[in-house]
C-alpha positions in Angstrom: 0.0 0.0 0.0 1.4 3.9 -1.0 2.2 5.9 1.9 2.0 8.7 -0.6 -0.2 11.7 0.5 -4.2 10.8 -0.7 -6.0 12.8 -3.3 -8.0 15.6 -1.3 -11.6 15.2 -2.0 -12.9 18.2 -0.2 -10.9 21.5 0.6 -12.7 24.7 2.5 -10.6 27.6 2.7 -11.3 30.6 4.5 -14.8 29.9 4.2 -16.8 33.0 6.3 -21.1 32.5 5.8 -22.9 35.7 7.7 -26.6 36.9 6.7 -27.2 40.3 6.2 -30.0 40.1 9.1 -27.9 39.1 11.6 -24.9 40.9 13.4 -22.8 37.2 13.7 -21.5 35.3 11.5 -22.6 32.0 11.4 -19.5 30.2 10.4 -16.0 32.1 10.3 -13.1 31.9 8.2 -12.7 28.1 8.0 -10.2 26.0 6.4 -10.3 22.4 6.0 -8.9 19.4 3.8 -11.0 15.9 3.7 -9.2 13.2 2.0 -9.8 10.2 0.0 -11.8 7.8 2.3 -11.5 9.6 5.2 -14.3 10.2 7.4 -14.0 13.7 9.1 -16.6 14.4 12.0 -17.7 18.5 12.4 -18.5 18.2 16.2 -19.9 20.9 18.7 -22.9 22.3 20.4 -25.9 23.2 18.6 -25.5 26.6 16.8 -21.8 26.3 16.7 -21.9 26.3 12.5 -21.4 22.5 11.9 -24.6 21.8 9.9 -24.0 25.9 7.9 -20.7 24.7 6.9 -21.7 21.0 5.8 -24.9 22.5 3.8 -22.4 24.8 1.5 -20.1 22.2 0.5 -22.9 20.7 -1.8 -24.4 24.8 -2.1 -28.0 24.3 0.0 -26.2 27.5 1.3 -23.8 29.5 -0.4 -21.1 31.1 1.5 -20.6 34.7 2.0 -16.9 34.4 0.9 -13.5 31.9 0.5 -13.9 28.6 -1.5 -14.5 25.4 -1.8 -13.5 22.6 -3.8 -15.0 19.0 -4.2 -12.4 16.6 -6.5 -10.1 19.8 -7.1 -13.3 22.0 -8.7 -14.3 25.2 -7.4 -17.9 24.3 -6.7 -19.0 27.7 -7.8 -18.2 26.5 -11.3 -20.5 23.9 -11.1 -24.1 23.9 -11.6 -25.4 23.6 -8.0 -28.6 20.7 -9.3 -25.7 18.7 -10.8 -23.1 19.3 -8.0 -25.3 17.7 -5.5 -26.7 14.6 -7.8 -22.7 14.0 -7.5 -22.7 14.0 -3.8 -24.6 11.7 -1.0 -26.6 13.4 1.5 -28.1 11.6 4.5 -30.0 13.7 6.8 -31.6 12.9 10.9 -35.3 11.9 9.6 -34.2 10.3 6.3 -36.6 12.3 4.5 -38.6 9.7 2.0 -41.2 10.4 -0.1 -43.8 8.7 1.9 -46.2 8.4 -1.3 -43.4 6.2 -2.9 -42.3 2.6 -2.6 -38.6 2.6 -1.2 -37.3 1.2 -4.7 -39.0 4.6 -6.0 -36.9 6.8 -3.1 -33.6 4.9 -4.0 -34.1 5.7 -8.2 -34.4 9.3 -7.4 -31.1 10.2 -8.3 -30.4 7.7 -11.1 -33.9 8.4 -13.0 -33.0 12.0 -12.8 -29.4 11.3 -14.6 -31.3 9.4 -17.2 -30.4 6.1 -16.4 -31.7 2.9 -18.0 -34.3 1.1 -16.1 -32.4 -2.3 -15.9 -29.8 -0.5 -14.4 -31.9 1.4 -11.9 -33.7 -1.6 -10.9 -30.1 -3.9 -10.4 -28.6 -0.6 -8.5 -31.9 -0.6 -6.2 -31.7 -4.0 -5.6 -27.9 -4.4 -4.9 -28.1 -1.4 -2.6 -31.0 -2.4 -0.6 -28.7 -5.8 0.1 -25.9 -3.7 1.4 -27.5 -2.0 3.9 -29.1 -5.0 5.1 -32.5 -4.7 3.1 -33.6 -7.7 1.0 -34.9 -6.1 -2.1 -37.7 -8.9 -2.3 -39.2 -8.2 1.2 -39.1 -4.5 0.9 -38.4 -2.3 -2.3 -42.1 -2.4 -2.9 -43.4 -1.2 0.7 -44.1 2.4 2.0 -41.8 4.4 4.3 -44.7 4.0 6.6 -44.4 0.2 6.9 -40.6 0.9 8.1 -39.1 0.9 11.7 -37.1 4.1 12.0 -33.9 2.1 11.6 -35.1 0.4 8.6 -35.8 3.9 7.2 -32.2 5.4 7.9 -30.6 2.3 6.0 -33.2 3.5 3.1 -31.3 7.0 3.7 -28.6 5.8 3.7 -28.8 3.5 0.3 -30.7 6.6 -1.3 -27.3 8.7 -0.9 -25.2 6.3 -2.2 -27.7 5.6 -5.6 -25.9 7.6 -8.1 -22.3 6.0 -7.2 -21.1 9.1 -5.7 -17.7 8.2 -3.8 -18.3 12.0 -1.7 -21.1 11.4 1.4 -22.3 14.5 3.6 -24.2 13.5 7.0 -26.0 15.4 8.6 -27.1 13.8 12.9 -27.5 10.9 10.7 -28.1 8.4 13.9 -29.3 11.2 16.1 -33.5 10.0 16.2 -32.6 6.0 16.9 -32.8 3.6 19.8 -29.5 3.6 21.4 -29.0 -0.1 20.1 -30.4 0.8 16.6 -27.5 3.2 16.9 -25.0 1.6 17.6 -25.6 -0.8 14.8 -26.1 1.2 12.4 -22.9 3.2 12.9 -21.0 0.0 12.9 -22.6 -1.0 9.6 -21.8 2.1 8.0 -18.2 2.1 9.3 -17.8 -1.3 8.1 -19.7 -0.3 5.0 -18.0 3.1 3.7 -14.2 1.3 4.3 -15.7 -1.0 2.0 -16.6 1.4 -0.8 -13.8 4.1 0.2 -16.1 6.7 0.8 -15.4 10.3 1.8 -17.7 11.4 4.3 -18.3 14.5 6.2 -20.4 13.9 9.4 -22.1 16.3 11.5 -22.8 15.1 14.8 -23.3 17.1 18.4 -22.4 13.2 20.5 -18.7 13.4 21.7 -19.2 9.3 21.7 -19.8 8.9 17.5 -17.0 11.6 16.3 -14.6 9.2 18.9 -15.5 6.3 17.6 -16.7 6.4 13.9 -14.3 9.9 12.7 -11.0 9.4 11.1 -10.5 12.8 12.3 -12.1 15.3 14.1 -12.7 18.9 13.6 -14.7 20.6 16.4 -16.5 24.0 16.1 -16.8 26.6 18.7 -18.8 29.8 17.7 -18.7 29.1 13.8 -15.0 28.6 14.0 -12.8 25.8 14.0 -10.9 25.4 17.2 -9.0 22.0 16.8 -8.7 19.2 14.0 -7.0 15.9 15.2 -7.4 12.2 15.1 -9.5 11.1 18.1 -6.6 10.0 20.2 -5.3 13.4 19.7 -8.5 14.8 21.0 -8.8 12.7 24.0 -5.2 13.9 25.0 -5.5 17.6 24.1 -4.8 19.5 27.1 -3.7 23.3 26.0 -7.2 24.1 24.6 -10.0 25.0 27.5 -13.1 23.8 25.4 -11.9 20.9 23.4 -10.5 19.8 27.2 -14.3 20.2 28.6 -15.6 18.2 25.9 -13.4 15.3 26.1 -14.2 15.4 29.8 -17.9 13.9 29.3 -16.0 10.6 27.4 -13.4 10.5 30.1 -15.8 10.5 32.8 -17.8 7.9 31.2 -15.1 5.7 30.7 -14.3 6.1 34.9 -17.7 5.4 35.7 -17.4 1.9 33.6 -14.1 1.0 34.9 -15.7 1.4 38.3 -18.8 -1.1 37.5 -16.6 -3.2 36.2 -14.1 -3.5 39.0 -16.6 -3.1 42.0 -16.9 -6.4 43.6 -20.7 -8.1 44.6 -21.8 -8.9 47.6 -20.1 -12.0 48.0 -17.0 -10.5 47.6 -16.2 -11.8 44.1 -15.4 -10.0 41.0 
């Protein structure tokens, strides 16, 4: 395998989005790079810009100034409709057409581009298997007849329709059971190595950007205060408010180690 540096998929710089009825600026002179099949987590508190500066890398917003590239384009030379039929989006309440069958929501995309039926229905099909759907039992049934997980896997196949290699994720897991969750974000870890996805995630849960994030970039007032691995977060000491958040894991992880060591009753382990 190269050790070479990857092709960068997705470059912000100096990215500043304000609105002219507001005094603040929602996000503030950002840089970042995402890589080939790297999945980089936006994390922060509600407000902090995460899902402003996720929505203008495929243009649902445009920014206010700076630029950004997807595959080494200036998006702004694109035309915004066909930029974002090249790019995934997955959203916290899936958003399905709940008049259509879930083959229909999965051939969005690919009907738009044209494609030929025979290859719509094989992509539908061959999706629905990867994200744990058999195409038989469900492509013709209602959003309706879903279980909330069920419909985020939809989402999620949806997205990935057109063959787009570029994925932007928006709370994603946020409206699931906790062991719905956790499933589902191992599935799709296990599932975007797979297809060497690039994926931006936006997520507010200290817990997810640890465990599913390449690399981290957390977001403080609509700027960017710290990018690292998650090892490198868990052991960043010199900033105040990446510190704090780490603290919530850290504690967590205490509270564990003390269940697990504390001794019954009995006086056994």
């Amino acid at each position: 395998m190269s050790n070479g540096p990857k092709t960068v998929m997705i470059e912000l710089q100096k990215v500043t989005k304000s609105y002219s009825n507001s005094q603040t600026e929602a996000v503030k002179d950002i840089s970042l790079k995402v890589a080939e099949g790297e999945l980089l987590a936006l994390l922060g508190k509600s407000g902090c810009g995460k899902t402003t500066t996720l929505k203008m890398i495929n243009r649902l917003i445009e920014p206010s100034s700076g630029k950004i590239s997807v595959k080494g384009k200036d998006i702004t030379s694109l035309d915004a409709v066909t930029l974002r039929r090249q790019i995934g989006y997955v959203f916290q309440g899936v958003g399905l057409f709940p008049h259509m069958t879930i083959a229909e929501n999965i051939s969005i995309v690919p009907e738009l581009l044209n494609w030929e039926k025979g290859k719509i229905r094989e992509r539908t099909n061959e999706l629905l298997s990867l994200v744990g759907l058999e195409a038989t039992e469900y492509k013709d049934r209602k959003p309706a007849e879903l279980s909330g997980g069920q419909k985020q896997r939809v989402g999620v196949a949806r997205a990935l329709a057109a063959g787009s290699k570029i994925m932007l994720m928006d709370e994603p897991f946020g409206a699931l059971d906790p062991i719905t969750r956790n499933e589902l974000q191992q599935e799709f870890s296990k599932l975007r190595r797979e297809l060497k996805l690039t994926v931006v995630l936006v997520t507010h849960d200290i817990m997810e950007a640890l465990l599913l994030a390449d690399r981290i970039a957390v977001m403080q007032k609509g700027r960017i205060v710290a990018v690292g691995t998650p090892h490198e977060m868990m052991s960043m000491k010199d900033d105040p408010y990446v510190s704090s958040l780490m603290q919530t894991p850290r504690s967590q992880f205490e509270k564990l180690d003390e269940l697990l060591d504390r001794k019954d009753g009995n006086g056994h382990e």
